[in-house]
C-alpha positions in Angstrom: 11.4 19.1 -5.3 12.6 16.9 -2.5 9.5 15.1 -1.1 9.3 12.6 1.4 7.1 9.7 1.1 5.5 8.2 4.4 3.8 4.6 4.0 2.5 2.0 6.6 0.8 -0.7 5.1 -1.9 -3.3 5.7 0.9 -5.6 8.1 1.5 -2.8 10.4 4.9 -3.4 10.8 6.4 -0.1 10.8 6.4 3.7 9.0 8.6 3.3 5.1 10.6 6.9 4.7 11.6 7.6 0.7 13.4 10.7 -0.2 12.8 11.4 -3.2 14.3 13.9 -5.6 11.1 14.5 -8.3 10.6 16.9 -11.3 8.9 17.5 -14.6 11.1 16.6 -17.6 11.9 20.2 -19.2 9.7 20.7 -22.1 7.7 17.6 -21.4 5.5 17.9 -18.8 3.6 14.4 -19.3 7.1 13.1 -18.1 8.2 12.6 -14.7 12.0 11.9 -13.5 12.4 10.3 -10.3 15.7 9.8 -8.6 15.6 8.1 -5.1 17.7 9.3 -2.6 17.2 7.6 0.8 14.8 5.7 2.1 14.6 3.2 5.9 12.0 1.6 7.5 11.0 2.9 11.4 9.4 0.7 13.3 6.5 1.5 15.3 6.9 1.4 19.1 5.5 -1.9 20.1 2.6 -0.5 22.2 1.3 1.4 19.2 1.6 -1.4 16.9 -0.4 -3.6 19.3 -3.2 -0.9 19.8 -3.6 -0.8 15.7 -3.9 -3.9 15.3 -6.8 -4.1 18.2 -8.6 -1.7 16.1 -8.7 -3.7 13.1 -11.6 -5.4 11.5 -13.7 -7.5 12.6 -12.6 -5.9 16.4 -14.9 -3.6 17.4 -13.3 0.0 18.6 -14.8 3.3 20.0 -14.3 6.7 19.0 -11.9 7.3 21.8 -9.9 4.9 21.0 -9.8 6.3 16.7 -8.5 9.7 18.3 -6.0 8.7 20.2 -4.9 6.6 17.3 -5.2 9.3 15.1 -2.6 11.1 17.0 -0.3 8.9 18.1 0.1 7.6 14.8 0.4 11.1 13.6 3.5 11.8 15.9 4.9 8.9 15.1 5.0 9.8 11.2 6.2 13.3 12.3 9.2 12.0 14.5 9.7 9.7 11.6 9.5 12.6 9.2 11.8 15.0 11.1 14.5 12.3 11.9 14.7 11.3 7.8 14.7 15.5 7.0 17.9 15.8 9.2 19.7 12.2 8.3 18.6 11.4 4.7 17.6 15.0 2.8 20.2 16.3 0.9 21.8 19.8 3.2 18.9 18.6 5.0 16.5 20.1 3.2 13.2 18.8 2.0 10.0 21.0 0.2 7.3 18.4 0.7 5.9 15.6 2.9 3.3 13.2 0.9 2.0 10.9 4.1 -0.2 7.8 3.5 -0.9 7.4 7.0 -2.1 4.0 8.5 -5.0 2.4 7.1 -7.8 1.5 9.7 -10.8 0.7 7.7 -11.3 0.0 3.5 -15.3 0.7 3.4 -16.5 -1.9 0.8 -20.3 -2.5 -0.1 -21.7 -4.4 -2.6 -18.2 -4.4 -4.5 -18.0 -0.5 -4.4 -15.9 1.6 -2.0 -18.2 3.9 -0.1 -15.2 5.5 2.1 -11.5 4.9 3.4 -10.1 5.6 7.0 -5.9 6.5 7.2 -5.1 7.5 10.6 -1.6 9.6 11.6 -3.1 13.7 11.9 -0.5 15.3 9.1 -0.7 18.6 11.2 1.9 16.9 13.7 4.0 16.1 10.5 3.4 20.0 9.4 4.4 21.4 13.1 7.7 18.9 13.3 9.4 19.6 9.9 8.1 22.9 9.5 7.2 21.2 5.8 3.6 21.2 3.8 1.9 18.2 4.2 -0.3 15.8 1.5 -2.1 13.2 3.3 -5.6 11.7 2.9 -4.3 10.0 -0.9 -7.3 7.6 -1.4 -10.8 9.6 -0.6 -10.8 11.8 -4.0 -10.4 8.8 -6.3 -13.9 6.9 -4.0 -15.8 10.6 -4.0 -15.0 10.2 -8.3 -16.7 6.5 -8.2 -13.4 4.8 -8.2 -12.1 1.9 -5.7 -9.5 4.1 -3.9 -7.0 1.1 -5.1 -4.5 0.2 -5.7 -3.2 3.8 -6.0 0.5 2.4 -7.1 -1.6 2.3 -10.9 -0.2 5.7 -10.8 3.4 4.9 -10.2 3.1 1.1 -12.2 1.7 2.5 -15.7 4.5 4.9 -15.9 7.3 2.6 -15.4 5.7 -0.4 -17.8 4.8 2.6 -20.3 7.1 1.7 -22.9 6.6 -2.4 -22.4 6.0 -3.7 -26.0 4.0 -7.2 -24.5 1.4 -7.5 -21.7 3.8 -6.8 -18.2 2.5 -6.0 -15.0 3.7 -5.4 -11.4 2.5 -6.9 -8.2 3.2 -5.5 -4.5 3.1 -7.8 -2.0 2.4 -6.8 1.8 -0.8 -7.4 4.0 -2.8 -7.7 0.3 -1.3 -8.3 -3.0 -2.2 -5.3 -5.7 -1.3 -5.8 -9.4 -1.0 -3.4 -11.7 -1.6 -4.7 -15.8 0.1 -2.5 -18.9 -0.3 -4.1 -22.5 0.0 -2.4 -25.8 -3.0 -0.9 -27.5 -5.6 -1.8 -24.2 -6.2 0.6 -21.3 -4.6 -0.3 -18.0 -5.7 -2.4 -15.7 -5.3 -2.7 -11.9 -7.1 -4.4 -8.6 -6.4 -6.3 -5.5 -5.7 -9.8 -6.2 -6.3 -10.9 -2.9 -4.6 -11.4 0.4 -0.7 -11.1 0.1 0.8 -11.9 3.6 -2.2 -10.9 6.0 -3.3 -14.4 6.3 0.0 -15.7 6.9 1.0 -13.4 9.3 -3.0 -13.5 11.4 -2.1 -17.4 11.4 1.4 -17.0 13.1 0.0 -14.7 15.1 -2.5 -15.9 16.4 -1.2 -19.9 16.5 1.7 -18.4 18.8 -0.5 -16.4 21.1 1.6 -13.3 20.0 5.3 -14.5 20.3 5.4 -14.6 16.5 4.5 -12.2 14.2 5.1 -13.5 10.6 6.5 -16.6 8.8 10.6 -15.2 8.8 12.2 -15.9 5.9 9.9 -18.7 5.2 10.5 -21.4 7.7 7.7 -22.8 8.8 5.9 -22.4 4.7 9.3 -24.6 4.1 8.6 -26.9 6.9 4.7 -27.8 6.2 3.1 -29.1 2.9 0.1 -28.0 0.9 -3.4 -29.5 2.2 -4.9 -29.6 -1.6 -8.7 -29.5 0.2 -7.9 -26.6 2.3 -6.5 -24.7 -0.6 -9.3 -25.6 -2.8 -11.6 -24.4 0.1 -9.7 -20.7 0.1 -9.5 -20.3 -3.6 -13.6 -20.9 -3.8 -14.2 -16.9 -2.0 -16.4 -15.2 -4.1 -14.0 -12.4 -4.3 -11.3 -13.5 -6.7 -13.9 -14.3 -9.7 -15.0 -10.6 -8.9 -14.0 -8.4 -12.7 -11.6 -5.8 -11.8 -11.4 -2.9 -10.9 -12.2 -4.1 -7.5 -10.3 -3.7 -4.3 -10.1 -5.2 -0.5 -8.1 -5.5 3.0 -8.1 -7.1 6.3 -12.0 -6.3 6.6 -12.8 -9.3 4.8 -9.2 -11.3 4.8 -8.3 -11.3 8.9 -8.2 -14.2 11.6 -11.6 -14.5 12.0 -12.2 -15.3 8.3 -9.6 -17.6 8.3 -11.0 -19.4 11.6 -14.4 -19.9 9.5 -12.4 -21.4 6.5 -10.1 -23.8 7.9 -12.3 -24.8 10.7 -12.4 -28.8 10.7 -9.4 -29.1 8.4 -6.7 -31.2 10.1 -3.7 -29.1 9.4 -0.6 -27.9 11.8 0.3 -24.2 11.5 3.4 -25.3 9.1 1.2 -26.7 6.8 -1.2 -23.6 7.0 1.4 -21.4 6.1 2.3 -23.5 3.5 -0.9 -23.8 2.0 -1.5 -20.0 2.4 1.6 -19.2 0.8 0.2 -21.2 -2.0 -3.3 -19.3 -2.2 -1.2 -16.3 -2.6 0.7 -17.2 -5.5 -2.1 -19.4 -7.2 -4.4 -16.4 -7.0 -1.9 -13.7 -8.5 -0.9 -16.1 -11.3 -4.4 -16.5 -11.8 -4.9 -12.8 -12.6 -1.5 -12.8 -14.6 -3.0 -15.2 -16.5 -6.4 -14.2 -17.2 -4.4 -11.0 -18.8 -1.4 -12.6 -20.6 1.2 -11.2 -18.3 4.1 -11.7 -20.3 6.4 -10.0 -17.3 6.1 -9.4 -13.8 7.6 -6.7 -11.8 7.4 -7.5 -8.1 7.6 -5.2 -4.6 6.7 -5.1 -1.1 7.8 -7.1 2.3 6.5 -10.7 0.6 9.6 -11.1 -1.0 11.6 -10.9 2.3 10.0 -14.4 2.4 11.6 -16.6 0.0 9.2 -19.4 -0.2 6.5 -17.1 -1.4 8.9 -15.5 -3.7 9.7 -19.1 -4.9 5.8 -20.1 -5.1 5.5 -17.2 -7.3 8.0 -18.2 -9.9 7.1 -21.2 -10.1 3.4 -20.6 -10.7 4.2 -17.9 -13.2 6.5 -19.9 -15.5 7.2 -18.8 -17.9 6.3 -15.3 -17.6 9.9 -13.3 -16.3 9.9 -12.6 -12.6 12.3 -9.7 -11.6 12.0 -7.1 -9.0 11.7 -3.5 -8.9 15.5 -3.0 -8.5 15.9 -3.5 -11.9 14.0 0.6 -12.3 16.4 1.6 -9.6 13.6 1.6 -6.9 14.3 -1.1 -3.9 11.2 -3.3 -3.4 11.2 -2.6 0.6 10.7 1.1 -0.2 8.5 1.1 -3.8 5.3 2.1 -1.7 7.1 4.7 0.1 8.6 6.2 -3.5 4.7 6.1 -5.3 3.6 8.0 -1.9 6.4 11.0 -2.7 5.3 11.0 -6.5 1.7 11.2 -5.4 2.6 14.2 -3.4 4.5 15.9 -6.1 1.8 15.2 -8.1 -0.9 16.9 -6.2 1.2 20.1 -5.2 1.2 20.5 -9.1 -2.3 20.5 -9.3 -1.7 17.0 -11.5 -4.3 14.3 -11.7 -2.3 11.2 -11.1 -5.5 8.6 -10.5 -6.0 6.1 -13.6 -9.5 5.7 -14.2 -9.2 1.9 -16.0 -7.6 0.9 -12.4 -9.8 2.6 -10.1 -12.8 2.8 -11.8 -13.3 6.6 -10.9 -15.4 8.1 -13.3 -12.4 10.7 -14.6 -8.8 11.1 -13.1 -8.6 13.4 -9.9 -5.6 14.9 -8.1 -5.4 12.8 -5.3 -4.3 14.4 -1.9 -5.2 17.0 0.5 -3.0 20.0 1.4 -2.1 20.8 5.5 -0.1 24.2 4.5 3.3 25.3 5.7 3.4 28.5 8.1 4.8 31.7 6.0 5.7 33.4 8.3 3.3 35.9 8.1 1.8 37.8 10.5 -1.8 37.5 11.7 -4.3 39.9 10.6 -5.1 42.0 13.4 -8.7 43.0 12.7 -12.3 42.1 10.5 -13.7 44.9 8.8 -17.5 44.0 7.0 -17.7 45.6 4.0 -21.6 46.1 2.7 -22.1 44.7 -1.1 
């Protein structure tokens, strides 16, 4: 099947397109061969972006306002969708659409996930490419007892399969996910904590708008670690938390970072550089607590080389390589797990990982919007006594 895989993650910076050419290995069905095709990165029109992230946690939002979302967001993944069928597909065809959506709200009580929220209606994706639709990826694996993250578990345990030493791989976007595969234990897998969402609230919000991340690094570069300040972030209750456990930018925004640095005499150069330090001091933490021998990394965090530096650096000696090295681009490794997810779930495949999630079994994840047949409507009801 050719399936295209529709992401937009927790930094709301645009909608990731993956084509993906996806199959069961003849003979072996517990084998999967992926072979990427295409993938690009669409941004969002600035309006919409803007309106998400007014939606976001802690803002407070009306039901109005969730609708309207809801379909804008949904027509922008199905312009998104048909565009990528006509310029990327091969002959322009495609069989499947697996859409993420855009993640609103991560419902988190008491350490267990009571619900998830993806916006972007997958019946506008369904009317513009004519294509069935798998959206809704997360709310099977919470309704099973599990976290509803991180769902790339599912595309991480069968790339590190075959890893003879503890290896694990980490994406980095609004919140850093990492994935842990060692010989002879079950998998592993949880939020490690924010990735770039407190980076990118500070810049954000420091700048009054006019700024929207840290680019390439610059101002991390710039500034220098405030040791108290760090020390100050790295004492949140949720990174001694046992996995699985999961979390977003309902606990890590700009109003949690207000509380945390407020009185600490730092400019936003040495913010960044002291968040960019919480980040990779709290994945190396979790690398360590595992015996991460290897780490395969992802995600828009590594378009920041000062983060991707922090990271080696905090790791040594463990190897730090990227997902390139399976043939998958790190911009678009989200995108490509969405598409297998997909695939999955037309199949009728569980694809969740119990040990990561802490579901109580594995589920298939996704729900199905159908494709029209071409059939015509029935005509008439006849009831027929029992």
């Amino acid at each position: 099947m050719i399936v295209l895989g529709l992401s937009s993650g927790t930094s709301v910076d645009g909608i990731d397109v993956a084509v993906a050419d996806l199959r069961l290995a003849e003979g072996a069905d517990t084998e999967v061969l992926l072979t990427p095709v295409a993938h690009r990165e669409v941004p969002y029109p600035d309006r919409l972006r803007d309106d998400i992230r007014a939606v976001l946690p802690p803002a407070a939002t009306t039901i109005d306002a969730v609708c309207r979302l809801d379909t804008r967001i949904g027509r922008a993944f199905a312009e998104a969708a048909a565009t990528a069928v006509d310029e990327l597909c091969p002959n322009r065809t495609a069989h499947l659409v697996a859409s993420h959506g855009q993640t609103v709200f991560h419902w988190v009580q008491d350490g267990r996930a009571r619900g998830t929220l993806q916006l972007g209606q997958p019946a506008w994706i369904a009317e513009a490419t004519g294509l069935p639709v798998v959206s809704d990826l997360r709310a099977r694996d919470i309704a099973a007892g599990g976290q509803g993250a991180p769902l790339a578990a599912a595309l991480d345990v069968l790339l590190l399969a075959d890893r003879d030493a503890p290896a694990a791989a980490l994406n980095i976007g609004g919140i850093a996910n990492l994935t842990v595969v060692a010989p002879g234990r079950p998998p592993v897998a949880f939020d490690t904590g924010p990735g770039n969402a407190l980076i990118d609230a500070a810049v954000l919000r420091a700048t009054a708008g006019r700024e929207e991340r840290d680019t390439d690094g610059r101002r991390a570069r710039r500034g220098r670690v405030d040791a108290d300040l760090l020390a100050r972030l790295r004492a949140d209750p949720y990174y001694a938390r046992p996995a699985p456990k999961s979390t977003g930018k309902e606990h890590f925004h700009a109003a949690y970072l207000d509380t945390v640095v407020d009185g600490a005499d730092v400019d936003l150069d040495d913010l960044c550089a002291t968040l960019v330090a919480l980040t990779a001091a709290t994945v190396a933490d979790a690398c360590r607590a595992h015996g991460v021998t290897e780490l395969v990394v992802s995600g828009g965090g590594l378009r920041n080389p000062v983060l991707a530096a922090a990271l080696r650096s905090a790791l040594a000696p463990a190897a730090v390589h990227t997902s390139e090295g399976f043939g998958i681009d790190p911009d678009a490794k989200e995108a490509y797990l969405f598409a297998l997810l997909g695939f999955l779930t037309w199949h009728g495949i569980p694809a969740t990982i119990p040990s990561c999630t802490g579901a109580r079994r594995p589920t298939v994840p996704g729900v199905l919007t159908a494709r029209d047949q071409g059939r015509r409507p029935p005509q008439r009801l006849r009831v027929v006594p029992p």
